[in-house]
TORMI-222776 format. One line per field, with one value per residue (C-alpha): residue number from 1; residue in three letters; x, y, z. Coordinates in nm, 4 decimals. Layout:
residues N
i = (NUM,...)
aa = (ALA,...)
xx = (X,...)
yy = (Y,...)
zz = (Z,...)
END
This chain:
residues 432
i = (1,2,3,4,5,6,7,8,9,10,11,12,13,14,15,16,17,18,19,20,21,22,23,24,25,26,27,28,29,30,31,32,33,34,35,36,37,38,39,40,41,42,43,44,45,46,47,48,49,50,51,52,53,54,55,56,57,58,59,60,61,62,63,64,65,66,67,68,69,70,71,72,73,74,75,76,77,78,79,80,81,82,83,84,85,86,87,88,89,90,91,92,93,94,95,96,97,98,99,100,101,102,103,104,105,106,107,108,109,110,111,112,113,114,115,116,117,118,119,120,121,122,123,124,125,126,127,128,129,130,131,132,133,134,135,136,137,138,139,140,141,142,143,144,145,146,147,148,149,150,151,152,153,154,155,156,157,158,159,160,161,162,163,164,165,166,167,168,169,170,171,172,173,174,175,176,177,178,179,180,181,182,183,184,185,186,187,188,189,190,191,192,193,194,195,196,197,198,199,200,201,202,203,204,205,206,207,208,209,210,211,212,213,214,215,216,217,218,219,220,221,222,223,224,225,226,227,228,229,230,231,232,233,234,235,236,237,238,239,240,241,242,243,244,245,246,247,248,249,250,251,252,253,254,255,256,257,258,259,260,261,262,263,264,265,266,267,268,269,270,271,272,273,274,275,276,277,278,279,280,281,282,283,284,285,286,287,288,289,290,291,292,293,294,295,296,297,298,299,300,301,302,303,304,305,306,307,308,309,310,311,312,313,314,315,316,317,318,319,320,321,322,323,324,325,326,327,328,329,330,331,332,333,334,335,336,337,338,339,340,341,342,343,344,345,346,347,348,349,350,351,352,353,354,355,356,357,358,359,360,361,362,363,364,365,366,367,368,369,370,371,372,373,374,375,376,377,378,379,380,381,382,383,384,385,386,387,388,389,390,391,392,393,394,395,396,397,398,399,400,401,402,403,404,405,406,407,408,409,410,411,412,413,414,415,416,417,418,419,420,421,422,423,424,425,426,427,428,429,430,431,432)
aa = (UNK,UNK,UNK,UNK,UNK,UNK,UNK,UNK,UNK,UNK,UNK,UNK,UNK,UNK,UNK,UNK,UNK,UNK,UNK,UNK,UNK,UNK,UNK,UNK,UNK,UNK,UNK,UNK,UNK,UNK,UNK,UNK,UNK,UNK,UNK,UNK,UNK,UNK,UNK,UNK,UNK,UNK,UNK,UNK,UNK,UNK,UNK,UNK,UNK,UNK,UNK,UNK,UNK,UNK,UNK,UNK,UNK,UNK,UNK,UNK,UNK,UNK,UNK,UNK,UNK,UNK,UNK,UNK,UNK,UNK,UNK,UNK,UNK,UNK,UNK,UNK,UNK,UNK,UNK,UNK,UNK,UNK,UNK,UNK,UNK,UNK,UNK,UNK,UNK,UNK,UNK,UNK,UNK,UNK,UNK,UNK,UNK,UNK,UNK,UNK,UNK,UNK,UNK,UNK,UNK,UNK,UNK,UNK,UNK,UNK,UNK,UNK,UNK,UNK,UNK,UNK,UNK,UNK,UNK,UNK,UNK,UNK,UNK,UNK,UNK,UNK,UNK,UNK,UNK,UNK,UNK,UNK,UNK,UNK,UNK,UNK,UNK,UNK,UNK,UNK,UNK,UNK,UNK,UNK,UNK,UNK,UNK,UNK,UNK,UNK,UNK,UNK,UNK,UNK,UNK,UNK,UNK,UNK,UNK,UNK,UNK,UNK,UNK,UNK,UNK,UNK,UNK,UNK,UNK,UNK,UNK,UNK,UNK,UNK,UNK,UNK,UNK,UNK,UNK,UNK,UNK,UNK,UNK,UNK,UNK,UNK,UNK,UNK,UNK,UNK,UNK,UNK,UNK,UNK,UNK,UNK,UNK,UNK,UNK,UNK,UNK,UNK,UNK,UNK,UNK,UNK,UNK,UNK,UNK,UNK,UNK,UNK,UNK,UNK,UNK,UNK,UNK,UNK,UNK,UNK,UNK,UNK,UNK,UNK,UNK,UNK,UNK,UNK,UNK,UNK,UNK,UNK,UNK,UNK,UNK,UNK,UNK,UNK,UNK,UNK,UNK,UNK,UNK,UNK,UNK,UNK,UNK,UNK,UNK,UNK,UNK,UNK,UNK,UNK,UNK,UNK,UNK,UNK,UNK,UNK,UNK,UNK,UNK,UNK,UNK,UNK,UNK,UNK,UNK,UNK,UNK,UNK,UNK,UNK,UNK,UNK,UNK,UNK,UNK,UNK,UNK,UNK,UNK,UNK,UNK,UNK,UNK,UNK,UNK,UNK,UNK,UNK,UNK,UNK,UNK,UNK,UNK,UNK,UNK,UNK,UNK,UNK,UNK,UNK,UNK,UNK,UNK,UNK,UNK,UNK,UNK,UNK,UNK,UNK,UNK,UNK,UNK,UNK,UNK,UNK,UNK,UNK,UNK,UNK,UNK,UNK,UNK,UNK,UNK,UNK,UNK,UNK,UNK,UNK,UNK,UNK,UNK,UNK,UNK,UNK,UNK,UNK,UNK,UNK,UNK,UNK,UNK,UNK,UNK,UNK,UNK,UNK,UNK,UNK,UNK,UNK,UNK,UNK,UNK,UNK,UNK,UNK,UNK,UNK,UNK,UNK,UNK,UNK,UNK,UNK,UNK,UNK,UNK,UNK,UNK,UNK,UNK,UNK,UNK,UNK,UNK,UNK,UNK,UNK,UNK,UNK,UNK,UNK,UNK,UNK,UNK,UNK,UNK,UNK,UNK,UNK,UNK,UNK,UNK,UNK,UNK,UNK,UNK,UNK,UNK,UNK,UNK,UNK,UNK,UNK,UNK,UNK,UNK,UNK,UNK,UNK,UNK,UNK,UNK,UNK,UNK,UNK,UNK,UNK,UNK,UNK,UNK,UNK,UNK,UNK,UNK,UNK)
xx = (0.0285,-0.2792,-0.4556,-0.3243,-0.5960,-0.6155,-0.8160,-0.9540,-1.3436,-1.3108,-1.2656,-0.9931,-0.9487,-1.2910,-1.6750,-1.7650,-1.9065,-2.3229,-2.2917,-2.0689,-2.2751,-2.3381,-2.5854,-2.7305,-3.0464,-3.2199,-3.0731,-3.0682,-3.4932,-3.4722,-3.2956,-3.5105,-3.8602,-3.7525,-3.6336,-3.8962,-4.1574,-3.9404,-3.7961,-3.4644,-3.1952,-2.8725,-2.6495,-2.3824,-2.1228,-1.7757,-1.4639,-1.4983,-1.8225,-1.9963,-2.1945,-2.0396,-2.1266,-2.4577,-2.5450,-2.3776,-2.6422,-2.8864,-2.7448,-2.7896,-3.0965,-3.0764,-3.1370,-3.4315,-3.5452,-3.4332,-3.6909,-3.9941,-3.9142,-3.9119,-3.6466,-3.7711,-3.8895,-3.6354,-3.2893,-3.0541,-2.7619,-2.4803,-2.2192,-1.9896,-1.9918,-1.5831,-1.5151,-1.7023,-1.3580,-1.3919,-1.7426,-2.0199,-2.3705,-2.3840,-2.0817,-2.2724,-2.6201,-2.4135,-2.2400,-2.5874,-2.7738,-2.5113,-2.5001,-2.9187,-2.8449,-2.5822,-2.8276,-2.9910,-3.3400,-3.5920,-3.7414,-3.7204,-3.8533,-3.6607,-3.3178,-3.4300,-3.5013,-3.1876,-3.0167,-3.1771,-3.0808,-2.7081,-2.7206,-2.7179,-2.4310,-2.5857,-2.7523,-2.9594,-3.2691,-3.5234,-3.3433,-3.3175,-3.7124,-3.7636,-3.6545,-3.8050,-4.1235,-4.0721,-3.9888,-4.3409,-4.5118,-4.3418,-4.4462,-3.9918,-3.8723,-3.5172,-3.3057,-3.0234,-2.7086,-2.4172,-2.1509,-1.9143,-2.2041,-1.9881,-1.8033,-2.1591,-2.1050,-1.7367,-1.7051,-1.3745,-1.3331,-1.5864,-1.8643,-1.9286,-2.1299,-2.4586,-2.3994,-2.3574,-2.7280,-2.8349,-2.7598,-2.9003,-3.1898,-3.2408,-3.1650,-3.4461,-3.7116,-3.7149,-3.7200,-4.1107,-4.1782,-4.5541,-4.6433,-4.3034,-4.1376,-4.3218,-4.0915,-3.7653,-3.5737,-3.2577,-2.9790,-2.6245,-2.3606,-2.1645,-1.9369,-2.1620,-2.5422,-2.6623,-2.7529,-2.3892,-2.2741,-2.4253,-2.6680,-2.9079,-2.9117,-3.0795,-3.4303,-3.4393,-3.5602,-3.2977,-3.2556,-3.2016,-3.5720,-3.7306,-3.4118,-3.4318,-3.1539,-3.0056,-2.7050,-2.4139,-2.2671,-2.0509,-2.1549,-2.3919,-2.2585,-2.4827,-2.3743,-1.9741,-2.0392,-2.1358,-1.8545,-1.6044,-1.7476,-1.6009,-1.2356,-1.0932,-1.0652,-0.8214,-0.5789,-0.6616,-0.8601,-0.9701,-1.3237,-1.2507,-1.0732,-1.3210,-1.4399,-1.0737,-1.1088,-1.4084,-1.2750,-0.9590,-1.1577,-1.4528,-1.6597,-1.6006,-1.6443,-1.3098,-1.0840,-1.3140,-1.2607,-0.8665,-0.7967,-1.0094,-0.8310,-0.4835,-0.6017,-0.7315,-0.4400,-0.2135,-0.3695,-0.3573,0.0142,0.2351,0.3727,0.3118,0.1638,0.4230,0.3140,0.5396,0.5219,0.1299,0.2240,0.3827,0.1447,-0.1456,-0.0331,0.0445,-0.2564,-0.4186,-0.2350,-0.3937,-0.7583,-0.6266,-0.4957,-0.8313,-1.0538,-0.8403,-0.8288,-1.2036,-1.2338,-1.1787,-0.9710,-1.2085,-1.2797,-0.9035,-0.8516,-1.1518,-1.0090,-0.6751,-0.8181,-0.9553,-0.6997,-0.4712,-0.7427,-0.7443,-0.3925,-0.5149,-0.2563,0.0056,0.3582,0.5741,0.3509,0.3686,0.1519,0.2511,-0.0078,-0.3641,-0.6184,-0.7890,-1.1844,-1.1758,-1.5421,-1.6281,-1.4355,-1.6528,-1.9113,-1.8919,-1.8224,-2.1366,-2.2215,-1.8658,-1.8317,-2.2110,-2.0960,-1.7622,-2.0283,-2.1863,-1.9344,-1.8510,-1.4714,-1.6059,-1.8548,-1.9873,-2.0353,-2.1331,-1.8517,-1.8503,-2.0800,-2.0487,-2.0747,-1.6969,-1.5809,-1.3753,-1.2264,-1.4519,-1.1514,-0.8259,-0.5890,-0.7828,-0.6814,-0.3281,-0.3380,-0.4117,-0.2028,0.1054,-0.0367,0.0709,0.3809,0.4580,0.3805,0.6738,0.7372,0.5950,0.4610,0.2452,0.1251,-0.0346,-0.2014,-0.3905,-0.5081,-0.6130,-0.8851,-1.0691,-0.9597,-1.3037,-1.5398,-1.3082,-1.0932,-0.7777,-0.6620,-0.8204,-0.6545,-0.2905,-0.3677,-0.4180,-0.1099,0.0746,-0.0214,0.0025,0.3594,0.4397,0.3323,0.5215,0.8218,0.7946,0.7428,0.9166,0.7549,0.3717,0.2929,0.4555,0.1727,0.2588,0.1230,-0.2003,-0.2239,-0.1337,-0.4933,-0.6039,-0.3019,-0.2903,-0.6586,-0.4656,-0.2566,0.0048)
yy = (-1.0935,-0.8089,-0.8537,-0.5919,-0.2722,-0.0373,0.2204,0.3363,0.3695,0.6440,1.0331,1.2775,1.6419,1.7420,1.6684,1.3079,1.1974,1.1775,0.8064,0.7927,1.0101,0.7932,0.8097,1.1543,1.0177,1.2702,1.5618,1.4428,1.4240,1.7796,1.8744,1.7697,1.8711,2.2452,2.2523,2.0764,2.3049,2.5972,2.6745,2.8172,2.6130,2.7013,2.3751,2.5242,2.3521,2.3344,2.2336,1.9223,1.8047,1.7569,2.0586,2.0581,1.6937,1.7224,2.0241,1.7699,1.5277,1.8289,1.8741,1.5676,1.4410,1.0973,1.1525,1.3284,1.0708,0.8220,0.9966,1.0134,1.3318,1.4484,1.6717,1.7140,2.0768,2.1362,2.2822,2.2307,2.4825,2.4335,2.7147,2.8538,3.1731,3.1729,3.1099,3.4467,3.6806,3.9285,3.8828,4.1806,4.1324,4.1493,3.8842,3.6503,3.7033,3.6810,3.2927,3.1899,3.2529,3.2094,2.7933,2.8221,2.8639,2.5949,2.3470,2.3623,2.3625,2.2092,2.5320,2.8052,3.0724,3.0342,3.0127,3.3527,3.5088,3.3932,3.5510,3.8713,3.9377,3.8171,4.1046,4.4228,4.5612,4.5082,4.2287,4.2674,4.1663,4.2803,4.1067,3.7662,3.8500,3.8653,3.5033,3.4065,3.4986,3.3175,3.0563,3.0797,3.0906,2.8229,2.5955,2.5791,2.4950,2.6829,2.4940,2.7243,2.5651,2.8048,2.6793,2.8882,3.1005,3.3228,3.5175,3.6836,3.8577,3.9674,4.2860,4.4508,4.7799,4.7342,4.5117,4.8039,4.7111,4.9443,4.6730,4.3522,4.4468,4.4828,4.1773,4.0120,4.1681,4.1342,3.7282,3.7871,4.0021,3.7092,3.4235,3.5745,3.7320,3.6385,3.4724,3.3318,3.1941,2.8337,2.8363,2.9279,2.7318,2.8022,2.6312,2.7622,2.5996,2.8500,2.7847,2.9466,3.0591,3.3257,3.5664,3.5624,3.6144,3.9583,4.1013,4.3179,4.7064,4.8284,4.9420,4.6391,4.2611,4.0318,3.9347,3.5538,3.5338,3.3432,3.0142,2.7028,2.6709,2.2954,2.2198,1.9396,1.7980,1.4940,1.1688,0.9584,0.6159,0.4310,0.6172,0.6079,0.2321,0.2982,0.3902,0.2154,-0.0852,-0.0281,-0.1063,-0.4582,-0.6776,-0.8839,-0.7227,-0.8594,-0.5895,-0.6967,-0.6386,-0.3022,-0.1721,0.0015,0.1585,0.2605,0.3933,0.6354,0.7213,0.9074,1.0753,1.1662,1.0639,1.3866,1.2722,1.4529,1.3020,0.9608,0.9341,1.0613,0.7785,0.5430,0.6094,0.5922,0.2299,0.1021,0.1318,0.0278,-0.2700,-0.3228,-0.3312,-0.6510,-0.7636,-0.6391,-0.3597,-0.0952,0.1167,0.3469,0.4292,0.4529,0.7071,0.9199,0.8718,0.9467,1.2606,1.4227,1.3083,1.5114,1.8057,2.0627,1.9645,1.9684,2.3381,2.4120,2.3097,2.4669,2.8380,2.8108,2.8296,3.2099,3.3020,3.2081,2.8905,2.7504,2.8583,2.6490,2.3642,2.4252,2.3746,2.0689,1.9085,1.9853,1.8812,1.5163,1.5261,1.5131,1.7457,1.4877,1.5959,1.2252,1.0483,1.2688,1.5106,1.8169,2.0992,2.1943,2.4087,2.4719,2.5928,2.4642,2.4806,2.8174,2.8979,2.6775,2.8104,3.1315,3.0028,2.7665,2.9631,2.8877,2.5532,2.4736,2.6081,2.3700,2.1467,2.1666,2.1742,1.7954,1.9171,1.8426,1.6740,1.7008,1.4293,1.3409,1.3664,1.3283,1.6172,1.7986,1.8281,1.7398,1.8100,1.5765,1.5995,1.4318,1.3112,1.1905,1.2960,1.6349,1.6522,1.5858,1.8674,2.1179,1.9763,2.0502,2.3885,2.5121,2.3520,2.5317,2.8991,3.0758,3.2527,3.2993,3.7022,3.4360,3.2610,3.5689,3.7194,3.3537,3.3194,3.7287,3.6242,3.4962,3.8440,3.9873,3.6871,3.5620,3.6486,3.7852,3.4786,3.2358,3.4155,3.3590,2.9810,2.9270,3.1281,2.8859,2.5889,2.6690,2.7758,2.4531,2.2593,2.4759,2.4544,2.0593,1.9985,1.7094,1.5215,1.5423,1.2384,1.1696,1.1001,0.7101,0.7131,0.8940,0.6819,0.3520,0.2201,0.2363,0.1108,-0.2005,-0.3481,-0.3971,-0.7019,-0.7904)
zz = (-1.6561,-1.7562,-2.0476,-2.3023,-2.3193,-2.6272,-2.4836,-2.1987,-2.0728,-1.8832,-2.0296,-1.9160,-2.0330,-2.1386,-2.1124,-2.1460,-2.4808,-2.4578,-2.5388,-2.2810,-1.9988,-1.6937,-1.4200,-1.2740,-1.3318,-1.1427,-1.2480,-1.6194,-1.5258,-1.4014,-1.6599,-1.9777,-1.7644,-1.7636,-2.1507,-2.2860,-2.1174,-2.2994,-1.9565,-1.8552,-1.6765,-1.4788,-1.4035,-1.1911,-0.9528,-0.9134,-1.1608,-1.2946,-1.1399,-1.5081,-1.5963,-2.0229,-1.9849,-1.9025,-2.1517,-2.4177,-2.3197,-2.3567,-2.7125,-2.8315,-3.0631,-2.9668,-2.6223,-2.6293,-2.8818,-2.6577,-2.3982,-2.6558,-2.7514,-3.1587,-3.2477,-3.6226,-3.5101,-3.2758,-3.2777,-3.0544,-3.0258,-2.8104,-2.7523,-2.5224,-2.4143,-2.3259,-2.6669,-2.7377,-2.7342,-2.6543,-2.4974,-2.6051,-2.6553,-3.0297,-3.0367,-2.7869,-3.0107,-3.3616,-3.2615,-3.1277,-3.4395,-3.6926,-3.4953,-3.5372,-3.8944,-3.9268,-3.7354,-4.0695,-3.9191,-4.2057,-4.2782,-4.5500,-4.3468,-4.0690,-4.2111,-4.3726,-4.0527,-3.9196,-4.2421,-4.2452,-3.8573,-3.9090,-4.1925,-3.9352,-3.7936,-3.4045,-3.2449,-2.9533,-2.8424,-3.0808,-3.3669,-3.1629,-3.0913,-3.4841,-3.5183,-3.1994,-3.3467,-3.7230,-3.4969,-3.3002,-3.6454,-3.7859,-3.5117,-3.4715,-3.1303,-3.0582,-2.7432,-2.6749,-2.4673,-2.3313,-2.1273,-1.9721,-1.8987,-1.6046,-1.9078,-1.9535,-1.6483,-1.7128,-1.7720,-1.9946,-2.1677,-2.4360,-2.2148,-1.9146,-1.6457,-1.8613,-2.1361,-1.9198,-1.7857,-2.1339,-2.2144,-1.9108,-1.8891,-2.2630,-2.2610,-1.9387,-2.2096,-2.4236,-2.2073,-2.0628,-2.3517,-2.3214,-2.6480,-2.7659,-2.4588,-2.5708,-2.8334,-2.6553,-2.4154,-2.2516,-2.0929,-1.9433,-1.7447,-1.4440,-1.1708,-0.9393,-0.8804,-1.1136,-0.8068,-0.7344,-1.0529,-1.0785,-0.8332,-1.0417,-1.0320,-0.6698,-0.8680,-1.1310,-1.0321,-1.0749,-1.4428,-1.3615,-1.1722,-1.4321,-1.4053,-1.2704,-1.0404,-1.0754,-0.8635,-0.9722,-0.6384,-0.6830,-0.7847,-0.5639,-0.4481,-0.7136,-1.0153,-0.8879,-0.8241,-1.1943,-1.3567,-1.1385,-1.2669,-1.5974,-1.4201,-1.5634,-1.2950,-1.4326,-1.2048,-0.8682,-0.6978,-0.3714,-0.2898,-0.0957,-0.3825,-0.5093,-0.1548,-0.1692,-0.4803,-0.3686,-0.0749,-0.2252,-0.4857,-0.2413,-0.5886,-0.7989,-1.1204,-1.2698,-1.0046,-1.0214,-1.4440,-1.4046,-1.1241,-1.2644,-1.6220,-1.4915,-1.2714,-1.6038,-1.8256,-1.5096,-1.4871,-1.8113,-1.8450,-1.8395,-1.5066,-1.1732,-1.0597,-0.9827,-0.6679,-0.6446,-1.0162,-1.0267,-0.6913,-0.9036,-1.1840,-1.0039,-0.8798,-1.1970,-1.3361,-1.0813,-0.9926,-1.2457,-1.1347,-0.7692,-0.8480,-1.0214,-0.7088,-0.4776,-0.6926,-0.6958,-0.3546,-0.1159,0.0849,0.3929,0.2389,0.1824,0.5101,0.6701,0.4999,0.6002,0.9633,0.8678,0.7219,1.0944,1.2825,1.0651,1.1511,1.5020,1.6526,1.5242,1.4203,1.3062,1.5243,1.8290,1.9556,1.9076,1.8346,1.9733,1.8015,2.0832,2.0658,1.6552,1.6757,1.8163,1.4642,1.2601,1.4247,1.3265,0.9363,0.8975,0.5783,0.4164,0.5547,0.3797,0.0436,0.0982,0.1822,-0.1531,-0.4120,-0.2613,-0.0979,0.2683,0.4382,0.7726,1.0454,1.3795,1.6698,2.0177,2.1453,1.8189,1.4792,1.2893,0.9368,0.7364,0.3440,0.0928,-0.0271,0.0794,-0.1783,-0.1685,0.1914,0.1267,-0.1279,0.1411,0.3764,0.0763,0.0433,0.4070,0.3716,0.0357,0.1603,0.1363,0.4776,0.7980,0.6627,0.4224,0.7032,0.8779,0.5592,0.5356,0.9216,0.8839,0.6721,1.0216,1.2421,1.1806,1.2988,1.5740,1.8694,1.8807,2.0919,1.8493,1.5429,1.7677,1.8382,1.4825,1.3774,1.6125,1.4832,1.1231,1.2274,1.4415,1.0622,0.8453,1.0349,1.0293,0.6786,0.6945,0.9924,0.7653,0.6382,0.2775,-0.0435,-0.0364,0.3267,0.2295,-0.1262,0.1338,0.1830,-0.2054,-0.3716,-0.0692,-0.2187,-0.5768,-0.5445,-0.8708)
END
């Protein structure tokens, strides 16, 4: 019999809570040094891997106070730019300044700067420069915080490409704006690098030159260990549970909080625990975020991991052997760029083979994903647009062995190895 649980440690659905922000020591470090300095920060990484976290840790007064750091001249404005609908400019500069004002910074003149500028009809960089500079006089620190950051770069009907680089190189002006930039910090949360975001015009620098690039990859063993310790352990864990645990979430912190979440109020339930039900739990606890990682990716990239999920199957069909991919790492080869990126958004991870260097899924329910994916394409036309992707880097014979293969799997749906067989190993170190 569990212990009854009324809520859960562990956050689903949205950033965690600041109070609630565990480990990324380092990056937390990183973080504050550039801001405090009035430097500009981009956090970028993949779905789920923390970035609206960690700007909520940004935004928050007690931790920089926790870090020595006064906030009674500081003001700390968190926004996101997806919310800005639809996205121009003057909308982006006119929700920034109307959340300065509502910070209710401790000073007449600048709320009146603020006021004046959120008068006029357009907002651009000179007005933002007005109450940049009451902000330099008044000794007034301004930390601005955009997630979402990509929709900058979006362009639409009214946002042309002429007014995208406006903006850009605009938020650019008055980040080195020589004489003000100690009193303006900036950071923003994207999916991806600014540089390939939006490559600047051919005769222009690149209007993200003066960020700090800071990465999110997923979590480190330490701070996983960290939060997996929160699990109750009232329900008979066995000491590899936890490795277990890891293992089939490859330690990205969505899928880590989401399994951990679902194992805490499972174990918290009366009687024993259910396998098969947690099973089916699990998996639709998961499936959007598994849908989210996997649309993130290209076309080159799902198809890399495609080939890495059949090659873990080791050529195996219902326990036989029944396909080869032949010279797998003459296509790898030619790929080391994509497979690196895969590499860094925490969805693969490289190791050491026999001779050669081998690829394997950070995590295990991640590989099973994939493995669903070429079983659920629809016919065997779908199959050739997918291995296509490869015809340019490749051979023609390599392109046909891989057709072949995906074929031989797609016409065996059946014989791949069902999710209880892939969620075996973690649900086996959690005893009733």
């Amino acid at each position: 019999m569990h212990e009854l649980q009324t809520a859960s440690p562990f956050t689903i659905g949205g950033p965690v809570a600041p109070t609630q922000f565990l480990g990324r020591k380092d990056e937390l470090n990183r973080a504050f040094d550039v801001v405090v300095q009035a430097g500009h920060l981009a956090v970028y990484g993949g779905a789920g891997i923390g970035k609206s976290s960690l700007l909520r840790v940004l935004a928050h007064a007690k931790a920089w106070e926790a870090r020595g750091l006064p906030t009674n001249r500081r003001s700390l404005v968190l926004m996101d730019a997806a919310a800005v609908r639809p996205f121009t400019g003057t909308a982006f500069w006119r929700e920034a300044l109307t959340r300065l004002h509502d910070a209710r910074p401790g000073d007449t003149a600048v709320i009146s700067a603020v006021n004046r500028e959120l008068e006029k009809d357009t907002l651009g960089r000179m007005e933002v420069r007005n109450v940049i500079r009451t902000l330099h006089d008044r000794n007034w620190d301004w930390v601005l915080l955009v997630d979402d950051f990509d929709h900058a770069t979006h362009t639409h009907a009214t946002y042309d490409d002429a007014a995208a680089l406006e903006f850009l190189y605009g938020l650019r002006s008055l980040a080195t704006d020589v004489g003000l930039e100690a009193r303006f910090a900036t950071a923003v949360a994207t999916a991806a690098r600014l540089d390939e975001l939006r490559p600047p015009a051919a005769h222009l620098s690149p209007w993200y030159n003066h960020t700090v690039n800071l990465r999110l990859r997923p979590y480190s063993f330490q701070d996983a260990q960290i939060l997996t310790a929160l699990l109750p352990l009232g329900g008979g864990p066995t000491p590899t549970a936890w490795t277990d645990v890891l293992e089939l979430t490859g330690r990205h912190p969505a899928l880590l909080q989401r399994t951990c979440d679902l194992l805490a109020r499972t174990l918290a339930r009366p009687g024993p625990f259910d396998r098969i039900a947690f099973q089916r739990e699990l998996l639709g606890a998961l499936e959007s975020l598994l849908i989210r990682l996997w649309g993130a990716t290209s076309e080159v990239e799902r198809m890399l991991l495609m080939l890495i999920a059949l090659e873990g199957l080791g050529g195996r069909l219902a326990g036989r052997r029944r396909y080869d991919l032949g010279d797998i790492e003459a296509v790898f080869s030619r790929h080391d760029r994509d497979l690196w990126e895969l590499e860094n958004q925490g969805l693969i991870e490289r190791v050491a083979g026999p001779g050669r260097q081998q690829y394997r899924f950070a995590s295990s329910i991640l590989e099973w994903w994939v493995i669903q994916e070429i079983e659920s394409l629809p016919d065997e036309a779908a199959l050739a647009s997918r291995e296509q992707v490869f015809a340019q880097r490749i051979s023609r014979r390599q392109v046909q062995k891989i057709h072949d293969v995906l074929l031989q799997v797609w016409k065996n749906k059946d014989t791949i190895r069902a999710a209880g067989e892939w969620l075996g190993k973690l649900l086996s170190g959690f005893q009733p």
